[in-house]
N, CA, C and O atoms as CSV, one atom per row, in Angstrom:
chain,resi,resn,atom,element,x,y,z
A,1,UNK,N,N,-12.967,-12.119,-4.944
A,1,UNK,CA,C,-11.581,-11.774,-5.109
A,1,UNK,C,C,-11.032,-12.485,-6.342
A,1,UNK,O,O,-11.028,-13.715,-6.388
A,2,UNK,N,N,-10.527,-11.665,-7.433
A,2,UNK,CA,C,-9.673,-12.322,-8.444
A,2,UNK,C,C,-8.384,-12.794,-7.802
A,2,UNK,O,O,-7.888,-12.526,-6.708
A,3,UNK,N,N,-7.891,-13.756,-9.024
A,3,UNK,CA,C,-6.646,-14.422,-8.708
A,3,UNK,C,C,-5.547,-13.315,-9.067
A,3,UNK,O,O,-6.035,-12.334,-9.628
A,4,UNK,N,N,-4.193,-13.270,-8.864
A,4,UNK,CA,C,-3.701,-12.318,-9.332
A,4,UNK,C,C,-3.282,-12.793,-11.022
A,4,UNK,O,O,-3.401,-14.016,-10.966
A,5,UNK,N,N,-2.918,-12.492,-12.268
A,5,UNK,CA,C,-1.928,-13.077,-13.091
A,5,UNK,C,C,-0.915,-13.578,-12.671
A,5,UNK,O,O,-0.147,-12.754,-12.173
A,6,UNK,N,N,-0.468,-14.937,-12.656
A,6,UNK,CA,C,0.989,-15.504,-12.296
A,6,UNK,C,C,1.929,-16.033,-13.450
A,6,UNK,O,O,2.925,-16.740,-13.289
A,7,UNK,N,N,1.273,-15.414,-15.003
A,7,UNK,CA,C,1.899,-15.905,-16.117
A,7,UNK,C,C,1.987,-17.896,-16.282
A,7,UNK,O,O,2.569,-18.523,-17.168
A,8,UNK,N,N,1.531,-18.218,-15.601
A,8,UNK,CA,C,1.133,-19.926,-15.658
A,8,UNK,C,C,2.818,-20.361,-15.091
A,8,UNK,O,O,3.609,-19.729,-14.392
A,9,UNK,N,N,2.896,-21.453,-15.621
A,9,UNK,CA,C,4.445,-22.189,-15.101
A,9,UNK,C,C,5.458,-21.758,-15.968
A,9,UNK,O,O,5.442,-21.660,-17.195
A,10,UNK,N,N,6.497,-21.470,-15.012
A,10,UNK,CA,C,7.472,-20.906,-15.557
A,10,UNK,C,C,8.456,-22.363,-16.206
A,10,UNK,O,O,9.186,-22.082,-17.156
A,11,UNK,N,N,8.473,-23.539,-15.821
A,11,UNK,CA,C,9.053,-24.630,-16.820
A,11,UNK,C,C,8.263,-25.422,-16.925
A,11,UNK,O,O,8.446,-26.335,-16.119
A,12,UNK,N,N,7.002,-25.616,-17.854
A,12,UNK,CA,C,6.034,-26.395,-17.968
A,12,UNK,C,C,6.269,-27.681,-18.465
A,12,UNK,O,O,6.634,-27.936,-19.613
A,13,UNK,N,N,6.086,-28.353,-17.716
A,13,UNK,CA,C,5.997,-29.876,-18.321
A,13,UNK,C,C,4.781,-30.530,-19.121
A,13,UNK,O,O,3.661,-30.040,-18.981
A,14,UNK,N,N,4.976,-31.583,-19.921
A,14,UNK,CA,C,3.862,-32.047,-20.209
A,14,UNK,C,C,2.869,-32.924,-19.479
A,14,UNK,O,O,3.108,-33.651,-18.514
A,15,UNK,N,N,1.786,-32.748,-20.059
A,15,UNK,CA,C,0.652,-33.357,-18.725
A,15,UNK,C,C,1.006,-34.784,-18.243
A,15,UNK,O,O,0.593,-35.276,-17.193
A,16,UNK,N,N,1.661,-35.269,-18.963
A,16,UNK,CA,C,1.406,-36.600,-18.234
A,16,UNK,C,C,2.497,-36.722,-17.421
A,16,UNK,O,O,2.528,-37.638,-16.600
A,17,UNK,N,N,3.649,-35.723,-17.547
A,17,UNK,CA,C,4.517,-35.669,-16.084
A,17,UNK,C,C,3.671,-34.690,-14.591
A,17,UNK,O,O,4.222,-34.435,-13.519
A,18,UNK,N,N,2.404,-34.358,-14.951
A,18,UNK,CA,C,2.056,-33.706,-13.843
A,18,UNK,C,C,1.191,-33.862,-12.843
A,18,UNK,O,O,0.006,-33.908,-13.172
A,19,UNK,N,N,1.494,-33.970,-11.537
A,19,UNK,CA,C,0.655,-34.427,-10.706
A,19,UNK,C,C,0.215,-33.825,-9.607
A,19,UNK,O,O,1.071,-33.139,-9.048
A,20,UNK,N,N,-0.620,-33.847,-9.211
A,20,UNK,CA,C,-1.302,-33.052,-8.196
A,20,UNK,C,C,-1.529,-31.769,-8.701
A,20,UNK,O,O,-1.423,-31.537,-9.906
A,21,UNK,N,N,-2.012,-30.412,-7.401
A,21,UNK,CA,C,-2.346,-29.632,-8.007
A,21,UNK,C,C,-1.110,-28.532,-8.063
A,21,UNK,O,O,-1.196,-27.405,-8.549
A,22,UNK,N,N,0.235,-29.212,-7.360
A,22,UNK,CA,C,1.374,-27.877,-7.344
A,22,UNK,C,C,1.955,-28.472,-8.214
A,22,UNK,O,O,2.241,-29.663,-8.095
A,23,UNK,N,N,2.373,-27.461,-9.713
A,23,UNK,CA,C,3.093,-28.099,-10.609
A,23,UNK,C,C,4.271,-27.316,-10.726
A,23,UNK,O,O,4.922,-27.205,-11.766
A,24,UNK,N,N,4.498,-26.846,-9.783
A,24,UNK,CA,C,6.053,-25.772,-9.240
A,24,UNK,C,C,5.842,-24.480,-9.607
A,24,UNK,O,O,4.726,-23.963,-9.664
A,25,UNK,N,N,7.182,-23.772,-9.934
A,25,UNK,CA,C,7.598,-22.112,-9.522
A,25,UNK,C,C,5.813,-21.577,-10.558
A,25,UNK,O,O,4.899,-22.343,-10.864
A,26,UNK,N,N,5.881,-20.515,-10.752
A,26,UNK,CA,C,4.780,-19.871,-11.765
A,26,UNK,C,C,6.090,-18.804,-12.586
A,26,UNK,O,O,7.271,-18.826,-12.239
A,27,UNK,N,N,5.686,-18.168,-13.398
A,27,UNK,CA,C,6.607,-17.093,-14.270
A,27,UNK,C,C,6.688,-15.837,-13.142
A,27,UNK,O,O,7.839,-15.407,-13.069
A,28,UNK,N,N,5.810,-15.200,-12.315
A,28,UNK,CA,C,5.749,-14.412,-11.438
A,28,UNK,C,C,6.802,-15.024,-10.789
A,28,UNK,O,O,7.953,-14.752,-11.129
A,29,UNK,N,N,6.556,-15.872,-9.834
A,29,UNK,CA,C,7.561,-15.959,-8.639
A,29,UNK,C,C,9.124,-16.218,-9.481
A,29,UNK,O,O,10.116,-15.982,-8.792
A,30,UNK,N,N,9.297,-16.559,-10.530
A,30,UNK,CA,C,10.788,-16.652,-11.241
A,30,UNK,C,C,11.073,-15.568,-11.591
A,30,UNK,O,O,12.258,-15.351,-11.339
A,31,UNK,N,N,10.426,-14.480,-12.207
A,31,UNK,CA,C,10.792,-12.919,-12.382
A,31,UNK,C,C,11.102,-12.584,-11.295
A,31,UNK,O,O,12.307,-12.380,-11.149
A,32,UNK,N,N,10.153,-12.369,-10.013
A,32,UNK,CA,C,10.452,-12.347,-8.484
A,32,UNK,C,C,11.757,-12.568,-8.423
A,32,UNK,O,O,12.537,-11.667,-8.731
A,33,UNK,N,N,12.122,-13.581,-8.089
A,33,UNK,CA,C,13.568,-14.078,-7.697
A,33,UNK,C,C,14.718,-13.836,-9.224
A,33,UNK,O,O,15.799,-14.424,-9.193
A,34,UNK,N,N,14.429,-13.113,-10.249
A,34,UNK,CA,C,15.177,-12.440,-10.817
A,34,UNK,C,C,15.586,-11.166,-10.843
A,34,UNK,O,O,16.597,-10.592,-11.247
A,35,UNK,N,N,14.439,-10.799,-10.250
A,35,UNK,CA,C,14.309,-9.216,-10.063
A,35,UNK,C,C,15.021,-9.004,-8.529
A,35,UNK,O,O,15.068,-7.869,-8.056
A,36,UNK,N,N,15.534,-10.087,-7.833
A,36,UNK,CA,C,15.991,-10.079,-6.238
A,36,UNK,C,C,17.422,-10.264,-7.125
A,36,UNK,O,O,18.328,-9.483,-6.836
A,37,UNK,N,N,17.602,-10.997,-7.909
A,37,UNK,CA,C,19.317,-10.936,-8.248
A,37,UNK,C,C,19.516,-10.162,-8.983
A,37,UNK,O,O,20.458,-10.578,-9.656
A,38,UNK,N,N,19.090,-8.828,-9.468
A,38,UNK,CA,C,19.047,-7.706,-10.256
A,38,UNK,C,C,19.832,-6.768,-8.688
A,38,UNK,O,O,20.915,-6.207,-8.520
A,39,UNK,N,N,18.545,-7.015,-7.741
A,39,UNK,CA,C,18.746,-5.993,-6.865
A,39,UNK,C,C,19.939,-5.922,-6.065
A,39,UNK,O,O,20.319,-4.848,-5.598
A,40,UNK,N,N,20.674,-7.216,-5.843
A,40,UNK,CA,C,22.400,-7.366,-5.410
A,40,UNK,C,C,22.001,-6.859,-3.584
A,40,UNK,O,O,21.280,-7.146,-2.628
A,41,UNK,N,N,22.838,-6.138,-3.935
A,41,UNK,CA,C,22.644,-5.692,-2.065
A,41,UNK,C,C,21.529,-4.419,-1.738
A,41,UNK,O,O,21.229,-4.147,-0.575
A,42,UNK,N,N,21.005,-3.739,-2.812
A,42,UNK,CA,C,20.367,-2.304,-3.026
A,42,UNK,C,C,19.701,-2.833,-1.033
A,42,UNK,O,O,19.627,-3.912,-0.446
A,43,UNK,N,N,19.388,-1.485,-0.666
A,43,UNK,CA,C,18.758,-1.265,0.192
A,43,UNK,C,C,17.865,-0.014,0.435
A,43,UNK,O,O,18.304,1.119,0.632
A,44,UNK,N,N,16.591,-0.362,0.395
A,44,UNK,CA,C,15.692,0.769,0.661
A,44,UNK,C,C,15.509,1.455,1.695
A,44,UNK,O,O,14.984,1.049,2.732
A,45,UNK,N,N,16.086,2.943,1.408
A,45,UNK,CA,C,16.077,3.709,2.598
A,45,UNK,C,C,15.976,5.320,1.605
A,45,UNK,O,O,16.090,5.632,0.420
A,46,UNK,N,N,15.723,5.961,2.791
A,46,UNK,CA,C,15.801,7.804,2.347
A,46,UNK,C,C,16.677,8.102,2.053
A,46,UNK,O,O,17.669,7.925,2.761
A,47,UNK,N,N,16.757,8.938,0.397
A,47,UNK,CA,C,18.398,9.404,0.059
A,47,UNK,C,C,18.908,9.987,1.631
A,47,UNK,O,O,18.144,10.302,2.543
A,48,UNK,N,N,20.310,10.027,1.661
A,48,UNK,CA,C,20.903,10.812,2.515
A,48,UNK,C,C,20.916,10.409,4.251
A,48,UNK,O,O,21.593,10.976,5.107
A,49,UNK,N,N,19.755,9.023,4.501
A,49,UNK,CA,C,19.786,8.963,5.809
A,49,UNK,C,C,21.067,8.398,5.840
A,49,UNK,O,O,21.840,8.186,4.906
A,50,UNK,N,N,21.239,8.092,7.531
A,50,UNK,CA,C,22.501,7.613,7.850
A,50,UNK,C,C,21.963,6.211,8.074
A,50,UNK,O,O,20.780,5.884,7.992
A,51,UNK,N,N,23.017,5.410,8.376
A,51,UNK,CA,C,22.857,4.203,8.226
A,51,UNK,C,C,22.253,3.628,9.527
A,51,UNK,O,O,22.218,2.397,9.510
A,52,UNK,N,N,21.888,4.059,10.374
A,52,UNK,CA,C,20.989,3.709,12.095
A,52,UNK,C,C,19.742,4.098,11.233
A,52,UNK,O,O,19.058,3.093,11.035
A,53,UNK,N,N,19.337,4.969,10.785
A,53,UNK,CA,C,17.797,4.850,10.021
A,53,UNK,C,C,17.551,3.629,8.970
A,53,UNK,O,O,16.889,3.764,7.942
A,54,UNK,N,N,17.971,2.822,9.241
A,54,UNK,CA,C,17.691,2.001,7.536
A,54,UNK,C,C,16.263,0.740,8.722
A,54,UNK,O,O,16.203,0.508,9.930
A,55,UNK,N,N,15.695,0.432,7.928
A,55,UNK,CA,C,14.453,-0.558,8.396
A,55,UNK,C,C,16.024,-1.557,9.488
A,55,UNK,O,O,17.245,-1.441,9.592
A,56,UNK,N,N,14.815,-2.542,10.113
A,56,UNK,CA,C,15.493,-3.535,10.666
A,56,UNK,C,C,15.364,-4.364,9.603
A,56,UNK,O,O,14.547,-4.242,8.691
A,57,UNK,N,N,16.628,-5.667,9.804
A,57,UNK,CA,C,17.097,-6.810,8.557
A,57,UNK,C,C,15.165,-7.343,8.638
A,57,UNK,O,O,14.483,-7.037,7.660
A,58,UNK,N,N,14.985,-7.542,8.949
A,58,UNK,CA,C,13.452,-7.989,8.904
A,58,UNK,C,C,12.130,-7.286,8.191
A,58,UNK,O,O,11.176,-7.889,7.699
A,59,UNK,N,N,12.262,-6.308,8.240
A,59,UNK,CA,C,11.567,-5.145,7.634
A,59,UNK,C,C,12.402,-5.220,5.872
A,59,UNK,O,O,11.941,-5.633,4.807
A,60,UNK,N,N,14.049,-4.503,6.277
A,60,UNK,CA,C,14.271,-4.655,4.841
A,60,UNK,C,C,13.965,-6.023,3.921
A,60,UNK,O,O,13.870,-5.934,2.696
A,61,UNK,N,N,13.866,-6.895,4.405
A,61,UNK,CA,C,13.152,-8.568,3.432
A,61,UNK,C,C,12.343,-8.367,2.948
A,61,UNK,O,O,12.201,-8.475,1.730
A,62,UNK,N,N,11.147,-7.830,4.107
A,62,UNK,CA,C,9.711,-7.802,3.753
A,62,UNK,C,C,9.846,-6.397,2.443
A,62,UNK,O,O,9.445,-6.911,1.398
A,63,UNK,N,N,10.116,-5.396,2.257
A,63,UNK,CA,C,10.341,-4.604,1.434
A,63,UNK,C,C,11.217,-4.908,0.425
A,63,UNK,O,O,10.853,-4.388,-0.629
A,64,UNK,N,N,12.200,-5.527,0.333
A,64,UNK,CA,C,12.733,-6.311,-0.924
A,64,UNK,C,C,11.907,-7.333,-1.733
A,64,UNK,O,O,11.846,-7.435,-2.958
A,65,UNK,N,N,11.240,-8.120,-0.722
A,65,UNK,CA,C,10.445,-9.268,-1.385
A,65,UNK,C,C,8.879,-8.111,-2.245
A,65,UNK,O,O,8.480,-8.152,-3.409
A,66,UNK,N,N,8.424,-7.311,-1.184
A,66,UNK,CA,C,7.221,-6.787,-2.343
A,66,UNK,C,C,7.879,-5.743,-3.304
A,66,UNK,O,O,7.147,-4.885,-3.797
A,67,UNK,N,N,9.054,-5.757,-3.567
A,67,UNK,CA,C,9.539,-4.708,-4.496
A,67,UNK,C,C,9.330,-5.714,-5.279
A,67,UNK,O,O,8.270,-5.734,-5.905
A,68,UNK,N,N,10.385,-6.906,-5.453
A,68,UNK,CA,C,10.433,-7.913,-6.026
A,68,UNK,C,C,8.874,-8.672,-6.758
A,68,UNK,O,O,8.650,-9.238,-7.828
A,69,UNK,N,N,8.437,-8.494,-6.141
A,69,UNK,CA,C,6.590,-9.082,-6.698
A,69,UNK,C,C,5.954,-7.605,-7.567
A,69,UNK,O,O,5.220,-7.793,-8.537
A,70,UNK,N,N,6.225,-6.481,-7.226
A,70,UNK,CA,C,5.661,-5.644,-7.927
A,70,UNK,C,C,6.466,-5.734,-9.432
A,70,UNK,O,O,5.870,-6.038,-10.465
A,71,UNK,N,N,8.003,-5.401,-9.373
A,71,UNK,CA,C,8.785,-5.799,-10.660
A,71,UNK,C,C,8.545,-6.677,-11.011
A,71,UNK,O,O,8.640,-6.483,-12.223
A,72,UNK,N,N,8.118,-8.150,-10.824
A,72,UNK,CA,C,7.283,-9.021,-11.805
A,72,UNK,C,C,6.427,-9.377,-12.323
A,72,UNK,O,O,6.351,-10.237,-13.200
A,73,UNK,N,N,5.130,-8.344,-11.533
A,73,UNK,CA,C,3.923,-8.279,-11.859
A,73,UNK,C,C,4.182,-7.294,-13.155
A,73,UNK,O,O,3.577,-7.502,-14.206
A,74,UNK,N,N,4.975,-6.375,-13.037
A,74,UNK,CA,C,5.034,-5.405,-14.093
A,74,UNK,C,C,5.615,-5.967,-15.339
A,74,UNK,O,O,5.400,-5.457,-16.438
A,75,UNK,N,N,6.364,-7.039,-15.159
A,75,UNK,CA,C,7.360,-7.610,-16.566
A,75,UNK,C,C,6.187,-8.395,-17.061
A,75,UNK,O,O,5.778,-8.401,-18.222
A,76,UNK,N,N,5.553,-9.244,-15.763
A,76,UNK,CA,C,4.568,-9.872,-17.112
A,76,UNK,C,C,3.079,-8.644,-17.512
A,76,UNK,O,O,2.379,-8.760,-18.518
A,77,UNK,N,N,2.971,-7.982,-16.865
A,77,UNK,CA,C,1.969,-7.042,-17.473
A,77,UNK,C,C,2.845,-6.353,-18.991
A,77,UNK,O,O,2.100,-5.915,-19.868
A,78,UNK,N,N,4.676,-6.272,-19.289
A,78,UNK,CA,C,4.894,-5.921,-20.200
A,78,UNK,C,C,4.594,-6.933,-21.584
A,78,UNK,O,O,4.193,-6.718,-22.727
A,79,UNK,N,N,5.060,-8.259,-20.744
A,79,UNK,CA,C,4.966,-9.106,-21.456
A,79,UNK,C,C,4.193,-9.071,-22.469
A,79,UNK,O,O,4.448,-8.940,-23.666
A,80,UNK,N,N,2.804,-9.251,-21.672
A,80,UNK,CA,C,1.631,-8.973,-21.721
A,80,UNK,C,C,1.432,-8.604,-23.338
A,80,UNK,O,O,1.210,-9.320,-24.314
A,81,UNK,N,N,1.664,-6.764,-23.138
A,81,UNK,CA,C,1.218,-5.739,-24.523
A,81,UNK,C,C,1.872,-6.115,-25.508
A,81,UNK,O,O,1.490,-6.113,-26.679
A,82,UNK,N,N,3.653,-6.714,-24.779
A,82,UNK,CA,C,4.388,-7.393,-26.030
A,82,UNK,C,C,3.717,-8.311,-26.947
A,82,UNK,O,O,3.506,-8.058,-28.133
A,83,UNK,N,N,3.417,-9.308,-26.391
A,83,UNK,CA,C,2.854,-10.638,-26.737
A,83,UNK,C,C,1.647,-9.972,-27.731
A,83,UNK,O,O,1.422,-10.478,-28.830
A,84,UNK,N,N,0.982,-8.931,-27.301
A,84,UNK,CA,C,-0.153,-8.487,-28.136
A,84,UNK,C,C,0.236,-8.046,-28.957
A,84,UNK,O,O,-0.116,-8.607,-29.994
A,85,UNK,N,N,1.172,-6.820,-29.147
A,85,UNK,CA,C,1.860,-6.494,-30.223
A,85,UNK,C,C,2.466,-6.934,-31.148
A,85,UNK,O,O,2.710,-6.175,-32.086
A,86,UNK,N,N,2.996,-8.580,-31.196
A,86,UNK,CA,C,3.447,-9.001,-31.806
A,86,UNK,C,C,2.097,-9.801,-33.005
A,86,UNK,O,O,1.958,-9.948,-34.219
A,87,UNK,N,N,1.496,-10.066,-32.005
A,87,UNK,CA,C,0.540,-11.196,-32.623
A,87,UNK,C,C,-0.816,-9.946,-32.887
A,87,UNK,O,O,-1.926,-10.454,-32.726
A,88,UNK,N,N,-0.841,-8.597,-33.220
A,88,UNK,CA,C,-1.956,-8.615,-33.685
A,88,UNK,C,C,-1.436,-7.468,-35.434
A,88,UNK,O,O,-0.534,-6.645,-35.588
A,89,UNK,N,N,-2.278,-7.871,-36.195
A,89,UNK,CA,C,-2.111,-7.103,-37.704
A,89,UNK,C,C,-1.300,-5.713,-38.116
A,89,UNK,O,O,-1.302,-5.320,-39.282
């Protein structure tokens, strides 16, 4: 099993402030939780249902949070071509 890309640390310190092996957030999980304050109140449901169809508050989390991980997997996969684009001839 590969690791997923997590874009490394999202506020990197220098080594000799770092200890152990958790050196906090990664760039993924900070897009994550940017991409959750993008989303405000949005709620995923079927255009047009009524509001007794919407997931339970428990369900809608779990579906906010992997929306949230897919939109940051995708910013740094943009990142990504950016970063290439910039830096190649």
């Amino acid at each position: 099993m590969t690791k997923q890309d997590d874009g490394g640390l999202a506020y990197p310190q220098p080594y000799t402030q770092m200890t152990g092996e958790d050196h906090g957030m990664t760039l993924l999980d900070y897009f994550a939780g940017q991409a959750l304050v993008a989303l405000g109140n949005w709620a995923p449901r079927a255009p047009g249902a009524a509001i007794e169809k919407w997931p339970e508050p428990a369900e809608l989390k779990r579906l906010r949070a992997e929306w949230a991980y897919e939109q940051a997997a995708a910013m740094l996969k943009a990142r990504a071509v950016t970063s290439q684009e910039r830096h190649s001839p």
